[in-house]
DRENTIKE-312317 format. One record per atom (N, C-alpha, C, O): residue in three letters; x, y, z; atom name. Coordinates in Angstrom, 2 decimals. Atoms other than C-alpha are relative to their C-alpha. Layout:
residues N
REC, Ala, X, Y, Z, CA
...
//
This chain:
residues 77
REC, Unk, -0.41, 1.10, 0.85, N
REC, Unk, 26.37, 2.09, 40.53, CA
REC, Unk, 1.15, 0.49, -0.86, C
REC, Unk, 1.16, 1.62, -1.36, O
REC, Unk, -1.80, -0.35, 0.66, N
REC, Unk, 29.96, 2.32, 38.90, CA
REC, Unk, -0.41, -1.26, -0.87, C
REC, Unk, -1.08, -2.21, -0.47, O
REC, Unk, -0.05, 1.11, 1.27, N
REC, Unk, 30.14, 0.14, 35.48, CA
REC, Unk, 1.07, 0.49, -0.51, C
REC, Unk, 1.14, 1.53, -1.17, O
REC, Unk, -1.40, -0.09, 0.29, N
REC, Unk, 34.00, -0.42, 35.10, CA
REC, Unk, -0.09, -0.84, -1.44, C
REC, Unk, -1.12, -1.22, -2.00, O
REC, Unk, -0.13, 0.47, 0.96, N
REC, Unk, 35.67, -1.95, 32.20, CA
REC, Unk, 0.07, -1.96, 0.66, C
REC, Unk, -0.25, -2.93, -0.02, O
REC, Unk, -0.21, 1.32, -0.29, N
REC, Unk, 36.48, -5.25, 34.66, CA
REC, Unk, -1.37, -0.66, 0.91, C
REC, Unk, -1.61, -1.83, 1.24, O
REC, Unk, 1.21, 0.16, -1.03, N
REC, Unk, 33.27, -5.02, 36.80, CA
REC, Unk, -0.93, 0.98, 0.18, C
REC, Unk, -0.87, 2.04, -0.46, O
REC, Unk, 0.98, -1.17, -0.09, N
REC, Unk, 30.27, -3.18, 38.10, CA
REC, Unk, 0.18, -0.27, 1.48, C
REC, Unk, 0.47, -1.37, 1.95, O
REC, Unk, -0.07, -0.56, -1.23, N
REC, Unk, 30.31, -1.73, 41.51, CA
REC, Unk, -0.67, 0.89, 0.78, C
REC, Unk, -0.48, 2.09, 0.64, O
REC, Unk, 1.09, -0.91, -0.72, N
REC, Unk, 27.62, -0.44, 43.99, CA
REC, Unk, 0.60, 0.50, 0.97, C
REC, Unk, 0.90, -0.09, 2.00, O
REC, Unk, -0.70, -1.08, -1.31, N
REC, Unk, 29.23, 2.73, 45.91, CA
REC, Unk, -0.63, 0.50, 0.64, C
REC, Unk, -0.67, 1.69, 0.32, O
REC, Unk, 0.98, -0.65, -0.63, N
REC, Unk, 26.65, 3.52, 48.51, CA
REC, Unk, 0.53, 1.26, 0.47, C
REC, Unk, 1.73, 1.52, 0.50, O
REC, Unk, -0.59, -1.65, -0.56, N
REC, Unk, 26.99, 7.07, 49.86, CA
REC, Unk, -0.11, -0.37, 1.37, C
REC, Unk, -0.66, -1.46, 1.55, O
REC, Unk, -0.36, 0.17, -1.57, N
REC, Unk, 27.65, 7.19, 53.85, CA
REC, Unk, 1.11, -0.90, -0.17, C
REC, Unk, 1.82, -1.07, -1.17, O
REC, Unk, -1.67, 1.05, 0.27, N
REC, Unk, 30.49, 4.32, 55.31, CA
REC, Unk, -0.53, -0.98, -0.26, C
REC, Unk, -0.09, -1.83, 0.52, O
REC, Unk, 0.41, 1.57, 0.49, N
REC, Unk, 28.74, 1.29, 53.83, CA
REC, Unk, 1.10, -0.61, -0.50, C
REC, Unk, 1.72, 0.37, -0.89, O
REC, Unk, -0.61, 0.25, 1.33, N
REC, Unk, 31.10, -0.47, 51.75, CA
REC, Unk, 0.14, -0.34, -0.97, C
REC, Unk, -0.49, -1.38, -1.16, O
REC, Unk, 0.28, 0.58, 1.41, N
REC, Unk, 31.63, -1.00, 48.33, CA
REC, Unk, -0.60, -1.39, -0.15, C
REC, Unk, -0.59, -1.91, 0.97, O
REC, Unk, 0.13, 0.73, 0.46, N
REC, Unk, 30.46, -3.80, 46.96, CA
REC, Unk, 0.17, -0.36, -1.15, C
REC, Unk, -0.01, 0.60, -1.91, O
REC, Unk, -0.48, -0.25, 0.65, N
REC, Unk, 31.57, -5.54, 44.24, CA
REC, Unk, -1.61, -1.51, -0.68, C
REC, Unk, -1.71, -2.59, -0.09, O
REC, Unk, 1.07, 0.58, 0.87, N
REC, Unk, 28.21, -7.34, 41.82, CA
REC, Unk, 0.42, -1.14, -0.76, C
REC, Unk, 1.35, -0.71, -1.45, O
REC, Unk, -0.08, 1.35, 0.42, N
REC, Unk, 28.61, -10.58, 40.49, CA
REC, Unk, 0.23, -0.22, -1.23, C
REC, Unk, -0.87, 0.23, -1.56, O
REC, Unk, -0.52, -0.36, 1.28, N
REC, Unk, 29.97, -10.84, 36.67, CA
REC, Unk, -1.27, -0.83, -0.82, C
REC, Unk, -1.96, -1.74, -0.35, O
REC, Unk, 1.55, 0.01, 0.47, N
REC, Unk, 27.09, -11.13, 34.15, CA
REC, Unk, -1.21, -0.01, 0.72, C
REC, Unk, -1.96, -0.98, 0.80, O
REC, Unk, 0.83, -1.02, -0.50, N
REC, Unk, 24.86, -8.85, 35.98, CA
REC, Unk, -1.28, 0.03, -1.40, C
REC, Unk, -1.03, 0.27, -2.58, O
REC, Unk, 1.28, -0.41, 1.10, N
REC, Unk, 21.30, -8.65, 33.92, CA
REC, Unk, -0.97, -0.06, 0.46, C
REC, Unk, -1.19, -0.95, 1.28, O
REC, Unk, 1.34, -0.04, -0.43, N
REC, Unk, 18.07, -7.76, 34.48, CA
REC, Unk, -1.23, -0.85, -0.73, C
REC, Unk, -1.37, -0.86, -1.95, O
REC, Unk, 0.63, 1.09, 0.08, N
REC, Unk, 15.48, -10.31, 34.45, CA
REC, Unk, -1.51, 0.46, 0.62, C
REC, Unk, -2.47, -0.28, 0.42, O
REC, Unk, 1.55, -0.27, -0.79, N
REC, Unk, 12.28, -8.58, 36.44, CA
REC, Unk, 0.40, 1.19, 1.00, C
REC, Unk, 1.44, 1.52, 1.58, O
REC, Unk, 0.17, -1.15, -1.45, N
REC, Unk, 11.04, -5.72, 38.80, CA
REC, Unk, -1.22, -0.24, 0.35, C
REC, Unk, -2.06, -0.55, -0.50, O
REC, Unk, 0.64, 0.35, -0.82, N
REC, Unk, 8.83, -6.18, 41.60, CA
REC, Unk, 0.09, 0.67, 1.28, C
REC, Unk, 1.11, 0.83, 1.95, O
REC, Unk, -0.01, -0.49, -1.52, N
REC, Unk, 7.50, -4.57, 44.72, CA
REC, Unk, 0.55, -0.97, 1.23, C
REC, Unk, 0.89, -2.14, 1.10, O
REC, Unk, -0.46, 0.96, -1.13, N
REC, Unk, 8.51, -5.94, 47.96, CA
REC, Unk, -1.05, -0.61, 0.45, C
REC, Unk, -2.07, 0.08, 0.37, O
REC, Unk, 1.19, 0.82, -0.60, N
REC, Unk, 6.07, -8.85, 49.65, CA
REC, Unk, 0.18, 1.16, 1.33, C
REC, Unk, 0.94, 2.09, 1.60, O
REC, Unk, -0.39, -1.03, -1.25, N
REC, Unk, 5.50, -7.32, 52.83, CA
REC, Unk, 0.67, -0.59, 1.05, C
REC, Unk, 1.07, -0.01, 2.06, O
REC, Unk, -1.28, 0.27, -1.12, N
REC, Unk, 7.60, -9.81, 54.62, CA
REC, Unk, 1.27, 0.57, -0.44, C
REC, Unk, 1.94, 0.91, 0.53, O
REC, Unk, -0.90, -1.05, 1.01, N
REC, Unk, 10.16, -8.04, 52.39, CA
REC, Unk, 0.07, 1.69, 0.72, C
REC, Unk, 0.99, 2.34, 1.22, O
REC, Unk, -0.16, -1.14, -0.59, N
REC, Unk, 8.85, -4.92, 53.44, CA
REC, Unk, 0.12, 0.48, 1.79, C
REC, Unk, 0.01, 1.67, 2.10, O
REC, Unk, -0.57, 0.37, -1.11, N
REC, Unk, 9.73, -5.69, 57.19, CA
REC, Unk, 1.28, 0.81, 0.10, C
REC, Unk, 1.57, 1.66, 0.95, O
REC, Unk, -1.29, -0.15, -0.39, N
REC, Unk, 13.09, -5.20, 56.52, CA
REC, Unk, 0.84, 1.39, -0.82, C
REC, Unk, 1.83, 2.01, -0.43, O
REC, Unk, -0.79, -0.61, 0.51, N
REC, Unk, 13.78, -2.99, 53.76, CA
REC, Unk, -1.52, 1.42, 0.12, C
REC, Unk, -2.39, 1.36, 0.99, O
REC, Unk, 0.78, -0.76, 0.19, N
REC, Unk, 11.53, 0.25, 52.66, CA
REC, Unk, -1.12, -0.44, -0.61, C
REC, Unk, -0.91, -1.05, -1.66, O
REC, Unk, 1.48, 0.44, 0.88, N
REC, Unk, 8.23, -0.55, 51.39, CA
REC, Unk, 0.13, 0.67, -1.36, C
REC, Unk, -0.04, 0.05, -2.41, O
REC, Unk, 0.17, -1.11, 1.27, N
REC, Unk, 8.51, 2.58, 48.83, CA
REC, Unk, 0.76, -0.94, -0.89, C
REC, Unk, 0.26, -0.94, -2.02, O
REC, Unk, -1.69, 0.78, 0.57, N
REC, Unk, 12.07, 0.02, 47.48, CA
REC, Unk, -1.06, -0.65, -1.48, C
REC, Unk, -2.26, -0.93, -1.49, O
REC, Unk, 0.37, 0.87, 0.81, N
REC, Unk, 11.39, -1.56, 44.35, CA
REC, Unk, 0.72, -1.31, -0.60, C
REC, Unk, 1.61, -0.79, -1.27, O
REC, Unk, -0.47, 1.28, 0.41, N
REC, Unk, 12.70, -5.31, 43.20, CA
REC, Unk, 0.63, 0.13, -0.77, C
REC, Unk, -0.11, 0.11, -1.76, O
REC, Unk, -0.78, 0.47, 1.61, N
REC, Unk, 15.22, -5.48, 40.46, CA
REC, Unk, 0.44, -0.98, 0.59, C
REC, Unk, 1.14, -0.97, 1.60, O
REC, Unk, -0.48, 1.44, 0.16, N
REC, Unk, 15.61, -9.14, 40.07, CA
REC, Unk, 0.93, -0.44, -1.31, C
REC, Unk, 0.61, -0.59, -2.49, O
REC, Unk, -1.42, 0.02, 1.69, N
REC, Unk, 19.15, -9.75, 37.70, CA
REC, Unk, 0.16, -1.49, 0.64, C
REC, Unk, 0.19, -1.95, 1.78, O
REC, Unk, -0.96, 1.60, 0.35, N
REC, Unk, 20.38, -13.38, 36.65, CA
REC, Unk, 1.48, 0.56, 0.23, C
REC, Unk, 1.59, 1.78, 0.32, O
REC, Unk, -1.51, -0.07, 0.04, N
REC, Unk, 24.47, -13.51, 36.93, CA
REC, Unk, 0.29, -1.83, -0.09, C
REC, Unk, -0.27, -2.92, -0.03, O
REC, Unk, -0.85, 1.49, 0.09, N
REC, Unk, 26.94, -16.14, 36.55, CA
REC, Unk, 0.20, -0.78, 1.31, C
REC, Unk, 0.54, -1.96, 1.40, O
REC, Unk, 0.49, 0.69, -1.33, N
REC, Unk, 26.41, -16.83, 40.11, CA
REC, Unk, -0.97, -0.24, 0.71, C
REC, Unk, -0.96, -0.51, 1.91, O
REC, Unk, 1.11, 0.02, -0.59, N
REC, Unk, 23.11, -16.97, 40.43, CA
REC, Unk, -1.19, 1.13, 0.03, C
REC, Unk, -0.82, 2.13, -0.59, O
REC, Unk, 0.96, -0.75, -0.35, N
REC, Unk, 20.15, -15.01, 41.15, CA
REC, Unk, 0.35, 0.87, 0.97, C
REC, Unk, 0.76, 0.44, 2.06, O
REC, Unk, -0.55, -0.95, -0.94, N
REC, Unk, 20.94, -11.82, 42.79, CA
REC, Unk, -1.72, 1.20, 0.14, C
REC, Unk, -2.39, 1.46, -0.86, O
REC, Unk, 1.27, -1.06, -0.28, N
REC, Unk, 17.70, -9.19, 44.21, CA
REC, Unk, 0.75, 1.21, 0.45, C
REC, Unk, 1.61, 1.16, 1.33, O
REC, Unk, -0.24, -0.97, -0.50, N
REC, Unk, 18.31, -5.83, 44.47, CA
REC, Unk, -0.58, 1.45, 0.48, C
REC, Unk, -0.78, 2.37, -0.31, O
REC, Unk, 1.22, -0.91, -0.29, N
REC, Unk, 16.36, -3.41, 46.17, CA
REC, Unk, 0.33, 1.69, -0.13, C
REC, Unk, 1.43, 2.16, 0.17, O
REC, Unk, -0.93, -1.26, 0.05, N
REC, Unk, 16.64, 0.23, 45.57, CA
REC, Unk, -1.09, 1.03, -0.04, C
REC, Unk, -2.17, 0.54, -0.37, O
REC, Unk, 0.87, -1.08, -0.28, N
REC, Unk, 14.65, 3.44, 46.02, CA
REC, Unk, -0.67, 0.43, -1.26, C
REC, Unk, -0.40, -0.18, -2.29, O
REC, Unk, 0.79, -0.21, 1.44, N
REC, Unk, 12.34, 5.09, 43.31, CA
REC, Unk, 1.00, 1.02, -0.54, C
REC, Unk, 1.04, 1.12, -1.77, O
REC, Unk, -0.70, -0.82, 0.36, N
REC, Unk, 14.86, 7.70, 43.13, CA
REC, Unk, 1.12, -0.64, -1.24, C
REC, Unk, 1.45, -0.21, -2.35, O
REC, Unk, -1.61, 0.84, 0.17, N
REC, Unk, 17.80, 5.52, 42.15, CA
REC, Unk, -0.68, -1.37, -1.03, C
REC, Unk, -0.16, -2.49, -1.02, O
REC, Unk, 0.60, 1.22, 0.67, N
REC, Unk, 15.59, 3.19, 39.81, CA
REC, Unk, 0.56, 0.02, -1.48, C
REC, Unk, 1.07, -0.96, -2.03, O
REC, Unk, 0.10, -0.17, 1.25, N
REC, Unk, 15.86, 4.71, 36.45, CA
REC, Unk, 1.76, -0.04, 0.01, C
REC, Unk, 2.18, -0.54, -1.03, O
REC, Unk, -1.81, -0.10, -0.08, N
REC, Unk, 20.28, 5.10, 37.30, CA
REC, Unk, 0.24, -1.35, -0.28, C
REC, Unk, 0.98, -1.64, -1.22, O
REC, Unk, -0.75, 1.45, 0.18, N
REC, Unk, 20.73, 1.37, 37.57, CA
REC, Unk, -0.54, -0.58, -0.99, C
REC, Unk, 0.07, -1.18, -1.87, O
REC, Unk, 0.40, 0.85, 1.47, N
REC, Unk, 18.52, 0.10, 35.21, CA
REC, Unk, 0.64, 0.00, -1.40, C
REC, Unk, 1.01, -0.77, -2.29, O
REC, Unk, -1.17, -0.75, 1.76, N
REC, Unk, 20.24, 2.36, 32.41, CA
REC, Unk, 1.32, -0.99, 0.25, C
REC, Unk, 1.88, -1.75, -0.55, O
REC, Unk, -1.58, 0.59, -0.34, N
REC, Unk, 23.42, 1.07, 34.43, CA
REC, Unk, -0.01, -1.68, -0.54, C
REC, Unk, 0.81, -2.21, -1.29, O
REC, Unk, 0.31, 1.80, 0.47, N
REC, Unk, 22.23, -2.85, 33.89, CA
REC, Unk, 0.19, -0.20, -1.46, C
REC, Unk, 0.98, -0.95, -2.03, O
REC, Unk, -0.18, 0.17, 1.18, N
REC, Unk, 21.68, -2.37, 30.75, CA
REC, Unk, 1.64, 0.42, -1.25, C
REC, Unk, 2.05, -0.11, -2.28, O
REC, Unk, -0.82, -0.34, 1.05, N
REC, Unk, 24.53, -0.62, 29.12, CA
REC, Unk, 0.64, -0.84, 0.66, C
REC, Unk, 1.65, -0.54, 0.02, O
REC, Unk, -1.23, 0.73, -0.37, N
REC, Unk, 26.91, -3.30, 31.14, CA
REC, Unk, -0.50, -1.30, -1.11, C
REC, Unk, 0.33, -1.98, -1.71, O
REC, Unk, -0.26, 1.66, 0.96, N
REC, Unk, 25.17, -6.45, 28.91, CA
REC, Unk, 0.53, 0.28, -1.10, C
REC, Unk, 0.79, -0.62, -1.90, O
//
């Protein structure tokens, strides 16, 4: 997670590509995955559910990588 001055930006490691997060990014809930959920992604993944100015965005992310974005969520509001 990159938190610029014009945006926030999820730089996955390998060739994924950037992505660029939706402007007013905030966290709103965390939640395990249903297990039709866990189908697709990791079961271990955990839910961060953020509001934005476009909507409802879910983002799933490892236990490792939980406590990085959350800090990251927060210092962007």
């Amino acid at each position: 997670m990159v938190v610029g001055p014009a945006a926030m930006k999820w730089e996955p490691r390998g060739r994924a590509l950037v992505s660029e997060l939706p402007n007013g990014l905030r966290q709103v809930g965390m939640r395990s995955p249903s297990w039709r959920e866990a189908l697709r992604i990791n079961a271990r993944n955990t839910i961060v559910e953020c509001a934005s100015n476009d909507g409802d965005v879910w983002l799933a992310v490892m236990p490792n990588e939980l406590e990085h974005l959350t800090t990251a969520l927060n210092r962007a509001v």
